[in-house]
C-alpha positions as CSV (number, residue, x, y, z in Angstrom):
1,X,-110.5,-43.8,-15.9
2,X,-108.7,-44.0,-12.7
3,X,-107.7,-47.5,-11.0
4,X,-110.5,-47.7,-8.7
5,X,-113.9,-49.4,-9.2
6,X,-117.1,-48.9,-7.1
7,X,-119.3,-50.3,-9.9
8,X,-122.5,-51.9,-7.2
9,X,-121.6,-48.8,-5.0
10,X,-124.2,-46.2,-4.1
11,X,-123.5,-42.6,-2.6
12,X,-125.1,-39.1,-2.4
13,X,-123.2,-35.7,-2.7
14,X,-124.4,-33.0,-1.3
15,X,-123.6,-29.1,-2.4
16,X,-123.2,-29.0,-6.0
17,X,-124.0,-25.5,-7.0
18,X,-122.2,-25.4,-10.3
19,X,-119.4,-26.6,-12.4
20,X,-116.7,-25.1,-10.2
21,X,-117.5,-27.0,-7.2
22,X,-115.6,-29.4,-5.8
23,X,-118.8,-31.0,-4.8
24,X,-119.6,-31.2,-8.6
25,X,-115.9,-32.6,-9.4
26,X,-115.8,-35.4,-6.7
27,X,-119.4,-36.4,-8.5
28,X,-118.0,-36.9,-11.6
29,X,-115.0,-39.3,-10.5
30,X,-117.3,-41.1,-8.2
31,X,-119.5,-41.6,-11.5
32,X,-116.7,-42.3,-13.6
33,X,-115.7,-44.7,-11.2
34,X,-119.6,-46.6,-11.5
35,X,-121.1,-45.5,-8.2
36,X,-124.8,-45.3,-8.7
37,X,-125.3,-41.1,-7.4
38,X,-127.9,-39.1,-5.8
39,X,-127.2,-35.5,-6.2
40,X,-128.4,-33.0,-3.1
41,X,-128.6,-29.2,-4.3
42,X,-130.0,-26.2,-1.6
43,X,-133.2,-25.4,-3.6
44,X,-135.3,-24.9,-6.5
45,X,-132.6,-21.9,-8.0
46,X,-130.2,-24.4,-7.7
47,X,-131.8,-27.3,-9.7
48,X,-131.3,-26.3,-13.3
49,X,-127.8,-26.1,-12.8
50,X,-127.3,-29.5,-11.7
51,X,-129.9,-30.9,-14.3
52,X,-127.6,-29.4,-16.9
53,X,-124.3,-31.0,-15.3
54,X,-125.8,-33.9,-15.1
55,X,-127.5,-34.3,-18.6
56,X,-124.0,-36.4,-20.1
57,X,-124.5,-38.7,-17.6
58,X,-126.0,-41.9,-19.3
59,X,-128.3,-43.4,-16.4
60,X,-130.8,-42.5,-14.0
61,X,-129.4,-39.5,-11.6
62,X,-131.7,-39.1,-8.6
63,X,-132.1,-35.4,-7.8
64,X,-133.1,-34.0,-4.3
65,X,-133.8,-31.1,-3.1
66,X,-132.6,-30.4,0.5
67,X,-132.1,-27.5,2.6
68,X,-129.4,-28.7,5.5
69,X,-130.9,-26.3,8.1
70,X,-134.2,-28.7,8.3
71,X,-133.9,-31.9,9.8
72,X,-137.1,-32.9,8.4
73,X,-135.5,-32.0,5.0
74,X,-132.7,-34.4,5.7
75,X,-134.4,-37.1,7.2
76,X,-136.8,-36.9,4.0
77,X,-133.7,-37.0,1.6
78,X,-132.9,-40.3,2.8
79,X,-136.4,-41.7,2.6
80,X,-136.3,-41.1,-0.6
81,X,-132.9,-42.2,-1.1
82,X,-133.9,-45.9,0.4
83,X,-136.6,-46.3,-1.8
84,X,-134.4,-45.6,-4.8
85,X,-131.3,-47.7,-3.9
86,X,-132.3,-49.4,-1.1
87,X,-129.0,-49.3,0.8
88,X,-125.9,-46.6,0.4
89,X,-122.1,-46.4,0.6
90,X,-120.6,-43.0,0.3
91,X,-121.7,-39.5,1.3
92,X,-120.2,-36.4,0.4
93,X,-120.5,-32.8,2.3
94,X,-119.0,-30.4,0.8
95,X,-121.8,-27.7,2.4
96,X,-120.8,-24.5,4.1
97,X,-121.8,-20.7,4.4
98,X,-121.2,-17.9,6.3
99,X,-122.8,-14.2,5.4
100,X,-120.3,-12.1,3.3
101,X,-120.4,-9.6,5.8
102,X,-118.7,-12.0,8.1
103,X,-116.0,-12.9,5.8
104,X,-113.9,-9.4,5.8
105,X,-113.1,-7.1,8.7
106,X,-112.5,-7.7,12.1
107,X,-113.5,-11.1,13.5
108,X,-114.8,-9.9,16.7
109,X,-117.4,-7.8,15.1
110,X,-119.3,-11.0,14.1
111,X,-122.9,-10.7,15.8
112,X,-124.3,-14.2,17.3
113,X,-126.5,-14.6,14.5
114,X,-124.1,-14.5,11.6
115,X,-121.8,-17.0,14.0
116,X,-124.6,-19.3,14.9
117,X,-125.6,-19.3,10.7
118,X,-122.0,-20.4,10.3
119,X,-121.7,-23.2,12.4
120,X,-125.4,-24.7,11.8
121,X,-125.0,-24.6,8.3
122,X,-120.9,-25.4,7.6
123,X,-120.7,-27.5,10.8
124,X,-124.0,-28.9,12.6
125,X,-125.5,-30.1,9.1
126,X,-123.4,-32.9,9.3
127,X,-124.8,-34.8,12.5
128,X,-128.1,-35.1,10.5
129,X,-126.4,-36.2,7.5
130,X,-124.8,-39.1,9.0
131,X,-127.4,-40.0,11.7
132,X,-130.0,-40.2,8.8
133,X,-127.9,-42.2,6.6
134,X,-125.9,-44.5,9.0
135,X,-129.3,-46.8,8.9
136,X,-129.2,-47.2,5.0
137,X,-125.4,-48.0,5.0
138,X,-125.9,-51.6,5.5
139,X,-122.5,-52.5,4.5
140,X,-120.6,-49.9,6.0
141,X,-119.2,-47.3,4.0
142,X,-117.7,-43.9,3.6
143,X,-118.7,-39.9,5.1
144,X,-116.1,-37.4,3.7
145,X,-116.5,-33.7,4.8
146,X,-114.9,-31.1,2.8
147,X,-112.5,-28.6,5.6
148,X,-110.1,-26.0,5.4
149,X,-106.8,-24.8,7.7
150,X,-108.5,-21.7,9.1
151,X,-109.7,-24.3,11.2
152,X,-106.1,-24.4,13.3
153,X,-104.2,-21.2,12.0
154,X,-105.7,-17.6,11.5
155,X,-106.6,-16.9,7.5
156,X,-107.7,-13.1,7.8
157,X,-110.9,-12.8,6.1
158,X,-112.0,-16.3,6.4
159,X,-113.3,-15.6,10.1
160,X,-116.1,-17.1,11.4
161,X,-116.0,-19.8,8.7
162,X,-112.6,-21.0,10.2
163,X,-114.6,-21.2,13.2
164,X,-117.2,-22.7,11.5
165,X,-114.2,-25.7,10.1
166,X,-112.8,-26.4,13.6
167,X,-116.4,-27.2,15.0
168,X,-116.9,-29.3,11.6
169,X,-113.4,-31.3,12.4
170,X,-114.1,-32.0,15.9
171,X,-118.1,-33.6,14.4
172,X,-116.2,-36.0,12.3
173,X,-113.5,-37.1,15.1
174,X,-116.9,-37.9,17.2
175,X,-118.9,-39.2,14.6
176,X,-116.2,-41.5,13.7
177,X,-116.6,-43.0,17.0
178,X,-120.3,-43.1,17.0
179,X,-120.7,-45.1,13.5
180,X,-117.3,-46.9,13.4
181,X,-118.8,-49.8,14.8
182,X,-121.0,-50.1,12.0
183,X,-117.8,-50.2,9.8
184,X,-118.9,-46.7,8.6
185,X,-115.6,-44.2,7.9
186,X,-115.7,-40.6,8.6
187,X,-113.0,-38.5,7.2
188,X,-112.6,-34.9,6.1
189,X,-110.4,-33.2,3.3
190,X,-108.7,-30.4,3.8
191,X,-107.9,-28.8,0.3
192,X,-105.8,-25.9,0.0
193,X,-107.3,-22.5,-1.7
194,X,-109.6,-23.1,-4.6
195,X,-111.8,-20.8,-7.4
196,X,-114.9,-21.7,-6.2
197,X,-118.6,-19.4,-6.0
198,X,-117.7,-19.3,-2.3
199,X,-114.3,-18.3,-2.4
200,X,-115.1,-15.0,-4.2
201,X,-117.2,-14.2,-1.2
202,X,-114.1,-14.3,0.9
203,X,-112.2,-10.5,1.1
204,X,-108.7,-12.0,1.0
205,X,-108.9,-15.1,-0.9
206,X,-106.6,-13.9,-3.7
207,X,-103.8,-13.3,-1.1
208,X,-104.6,-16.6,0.4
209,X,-104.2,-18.3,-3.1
210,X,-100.9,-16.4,-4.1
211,X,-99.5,-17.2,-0.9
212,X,-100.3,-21.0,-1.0
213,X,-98.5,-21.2,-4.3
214,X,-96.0,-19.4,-2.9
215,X,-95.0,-21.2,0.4
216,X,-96.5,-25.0,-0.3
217,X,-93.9,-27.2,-0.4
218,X,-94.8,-28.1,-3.9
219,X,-94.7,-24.3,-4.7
220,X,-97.8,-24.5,-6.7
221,X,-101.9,-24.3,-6.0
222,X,-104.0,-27.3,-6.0
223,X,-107.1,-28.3,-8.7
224,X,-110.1,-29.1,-7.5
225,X,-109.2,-33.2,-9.4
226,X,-106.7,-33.2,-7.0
227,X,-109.3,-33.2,-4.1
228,X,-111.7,-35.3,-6.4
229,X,-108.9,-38.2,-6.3
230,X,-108.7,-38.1,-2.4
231,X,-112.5,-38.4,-2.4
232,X,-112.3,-41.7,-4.5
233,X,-109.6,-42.9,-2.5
234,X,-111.4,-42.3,0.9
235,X,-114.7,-44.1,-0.5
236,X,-113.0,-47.3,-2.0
237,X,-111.5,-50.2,0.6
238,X,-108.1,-48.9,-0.1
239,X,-108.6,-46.4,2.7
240,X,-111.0,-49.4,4.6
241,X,-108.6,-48.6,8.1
242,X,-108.7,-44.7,7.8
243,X,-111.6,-42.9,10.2
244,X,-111.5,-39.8,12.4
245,X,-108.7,-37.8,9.9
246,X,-108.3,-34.4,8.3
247,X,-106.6,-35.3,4.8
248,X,-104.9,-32.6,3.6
249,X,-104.5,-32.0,-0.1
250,X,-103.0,-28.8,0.0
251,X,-99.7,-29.0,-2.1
252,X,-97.8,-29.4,1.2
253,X,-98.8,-25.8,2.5
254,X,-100.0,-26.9,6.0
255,X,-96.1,-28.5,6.8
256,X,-94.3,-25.5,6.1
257,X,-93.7,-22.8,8.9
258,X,-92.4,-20.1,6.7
């Protein structure tokens, strides 16, 4: 048990696909820490995976199905999430995609619809996320987006999706300002390489891993409980003063220049 307790807390997390996730490993600490979850996964294929993960969990998960691309989808997510807790306090987006043909080869052979994919899905989906929700978070409360360096620096083979990041960065910086008032925080993690289902889909990920290790200031990769303990710090009132950022959790890689 870590030293934070959100026992009376609510949230939702959306993109756990499976038990490699990091979607699926900031719900666990979120739960170990007593937050009441909702667990948002893409579609029906995706359902009896997270039933599974979620069967050692002793209370009453609530399980929605939404597809990010549909506002209506959203905006019915959170209906349903107000009659079932009735107010909420944390969100989690850990949602991206890009097609694997746009995650090798050249970057400037990525067609418009393959780029406009990327960015509605890895980037736009958060402005209904958090205009849905910012009603229900009564009390104020947390948004925490999941990002990644190709966002600033050129990760060959990441393409588009790095694109994809630096639109997502620049939503949270602007939708920290929208909701701030409200005492609603909206932060993103940056987390160094990771064995997820998406990073196989990338052509030069293991390169990207090995170097990481190799040039991080810690001279070591990151696990995804690494990025599940920035999560819980970002939804708890120790980080009550902290909106607008990128958090990186990346070993120390994005300080180095060599």
């Amino acid at each position: 048990m870590y030293p934070v307790e959100l026992s009376g807390k609510t949230g939702i997390v959306f993109g756990v696909a499976n038990h490699r996730s990091i979607a699926w490993a900031i719900a666990n600490i979120l739960h170990d820490a007593g937050v009441k979850l909702a667990i948002a996964y893409q579609n029906e294929r995706v359902r009896g995976v997270v039933e599974k993960l979620v069967s050692d969990w002793d209370d009453d998960t609530v399980l929605i199905e939404c597809d990010v691309s549909d506002d209506k989808n959203v905006e019915a997510t959170y209906q349903q999430l107000e009659t079932s807790f009735g107010k909420l306090d944390t969100i989690v987006h850990s949602i991206a995609f890009a097609n694997r043909e746009d995650l090798g080869g050249e970057y400037m052979k990525t067609d418009r619809e393959g780029f406009t994919l990327a960015l509605d899905i890895s980037a736009y989906s958060l402005i209904p996320v958090v205009r849905y929700a910012a009603p229900l978070m009564t009390d104020g409360g947390s948004v925490i987006a999941m990002t990644f360096q190709a966002s600033e620096r050129v990760f060959p083979g990441y393409n588009v999706m790095g694109t994809a990041k630096a639109a997502l960065e620049n939503a949270v910086r602007q939708l920290a300002s929208d909701v701030g008032p409200q005492g609603i925080r909206v932060n993103a993690i940056s987390a160094g390489p990771l064995d997820t289902l998406s990073s196989r889909a990338i052509s030069q990920y293991r390169d990207m891993k090995k170097v990481a290790a190799e040039r991080s200031a810690m001279k070591r990769n990151i696990t995804t409980d690494e990025v599940a303990k920035a999560a819980l710090f970002l939804s708890s009132d120790l980080a009550s003063g902290i909106t607008g950022e990128i958090v990186h959790v990346d070993a120390g890689y994005n300080i180095m220049g060599i």
